[in-house]
C-alpha positions in Angstrom: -118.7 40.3 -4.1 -118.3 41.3 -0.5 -115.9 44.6 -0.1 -113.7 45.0 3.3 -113.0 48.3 5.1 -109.5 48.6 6.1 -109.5 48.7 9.6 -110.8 45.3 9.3 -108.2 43.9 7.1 -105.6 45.1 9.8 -107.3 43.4 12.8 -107.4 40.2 10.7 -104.0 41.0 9.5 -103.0 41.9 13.4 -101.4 44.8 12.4 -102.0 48.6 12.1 -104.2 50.3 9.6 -101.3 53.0 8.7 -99.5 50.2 7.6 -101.9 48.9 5.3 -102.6 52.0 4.1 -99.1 52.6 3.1 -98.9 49.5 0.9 -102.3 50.4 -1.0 -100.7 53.6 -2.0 -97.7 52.0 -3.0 -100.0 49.2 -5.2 -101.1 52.7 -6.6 -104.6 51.9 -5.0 -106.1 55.3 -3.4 -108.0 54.8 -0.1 -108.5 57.7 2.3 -108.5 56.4 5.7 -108.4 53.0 7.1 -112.4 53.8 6.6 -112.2 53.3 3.2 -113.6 50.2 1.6 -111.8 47.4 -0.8 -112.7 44.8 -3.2 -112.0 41.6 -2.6 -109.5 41.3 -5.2 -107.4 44.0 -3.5 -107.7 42.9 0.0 -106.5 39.6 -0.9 -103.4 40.9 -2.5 -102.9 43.3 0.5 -103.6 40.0 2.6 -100.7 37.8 0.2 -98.4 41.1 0.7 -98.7 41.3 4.2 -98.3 37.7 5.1 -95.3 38.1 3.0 -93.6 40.5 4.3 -94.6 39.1 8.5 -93.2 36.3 7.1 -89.6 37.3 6.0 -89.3 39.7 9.4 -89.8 36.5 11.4 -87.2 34.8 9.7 -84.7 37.1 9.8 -85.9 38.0 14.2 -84.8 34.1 14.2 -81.5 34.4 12.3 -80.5 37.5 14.5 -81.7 35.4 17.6 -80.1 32.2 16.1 -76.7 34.5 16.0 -77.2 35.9 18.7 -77.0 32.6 20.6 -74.2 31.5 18.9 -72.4 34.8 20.0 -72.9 34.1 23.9 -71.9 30.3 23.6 -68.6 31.4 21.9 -68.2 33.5 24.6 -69.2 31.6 27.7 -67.0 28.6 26.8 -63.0 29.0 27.8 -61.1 28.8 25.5 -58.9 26.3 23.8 -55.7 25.2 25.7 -52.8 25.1 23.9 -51.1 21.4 23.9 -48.8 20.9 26.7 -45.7 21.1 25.8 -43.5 17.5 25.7 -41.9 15.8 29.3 -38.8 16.4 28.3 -37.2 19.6 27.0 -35.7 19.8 23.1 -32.0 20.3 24.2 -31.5 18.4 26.6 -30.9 14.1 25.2 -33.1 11.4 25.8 -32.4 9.4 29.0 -31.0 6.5 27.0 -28.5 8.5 24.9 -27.4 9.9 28.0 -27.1 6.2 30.0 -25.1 4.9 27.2 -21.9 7.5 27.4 -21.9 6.4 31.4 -22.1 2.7 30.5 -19.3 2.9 28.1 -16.8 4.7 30.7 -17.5 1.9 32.8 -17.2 -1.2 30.6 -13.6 0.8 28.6 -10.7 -0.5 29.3 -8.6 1.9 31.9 -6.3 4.3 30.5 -3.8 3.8 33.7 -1.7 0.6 33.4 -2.4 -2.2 36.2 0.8 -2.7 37.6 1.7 -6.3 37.2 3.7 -8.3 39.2 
């Protein structure tokens, strides 16, 4: 079985050996620099850890970004227009109602009596 120093693990890992190191000592695992040599049993479960946690940052980098987006669309289109409001206004009749009242003076007999001869 081969054994990996740390500072190797974090160049394959592409990140820093501090922050290996920090997870080893909270697996309980003592190393004392990035120096320090692992089994492979370790460094595979440093490797699963890492991945892990690269993993969840990028999803929630795209979530924020994914927000984010959403955020600056809501805000760059106008907003909604209220409906227009109807032709005619509420109080005042429709045109027919108001025809009829004007055809029915017309077509009523005359209140004044025609003189006849």
């Amino acid at each position: 079985m081969g054994k990996v120093r740390v500072y190797q693990l974090a160049k394959e890992l592409n990140v820093q050996s501090a922050l290996i190191l920090e997870l080893l000592d909270l697996m309980g695992q003592e190393v004392k620099s990035d120096l320090s040599s692992l089994d492979d049993s370790t460094a595979d479960l440093v490797r699963q850890r890492i991945l892990a946690l690269i993993e969840r940052e990028k999803r929630k980098l795209e979530e924020e970004r994914r927000r984010q987006a959403e955020l600056e669309a809501r805000q760059a289109a106008p907003p909604a227009e209220e409906p227009a409001p109807p032709a005619q206004a509420q109080d005042s009749p429709p045109a027919a109602v108001a025809a009829a009242p004007a055809e029915a003076e017309a077509t009523a007999p005359s209140a004044v009596p025609d003189s006849a001869p």
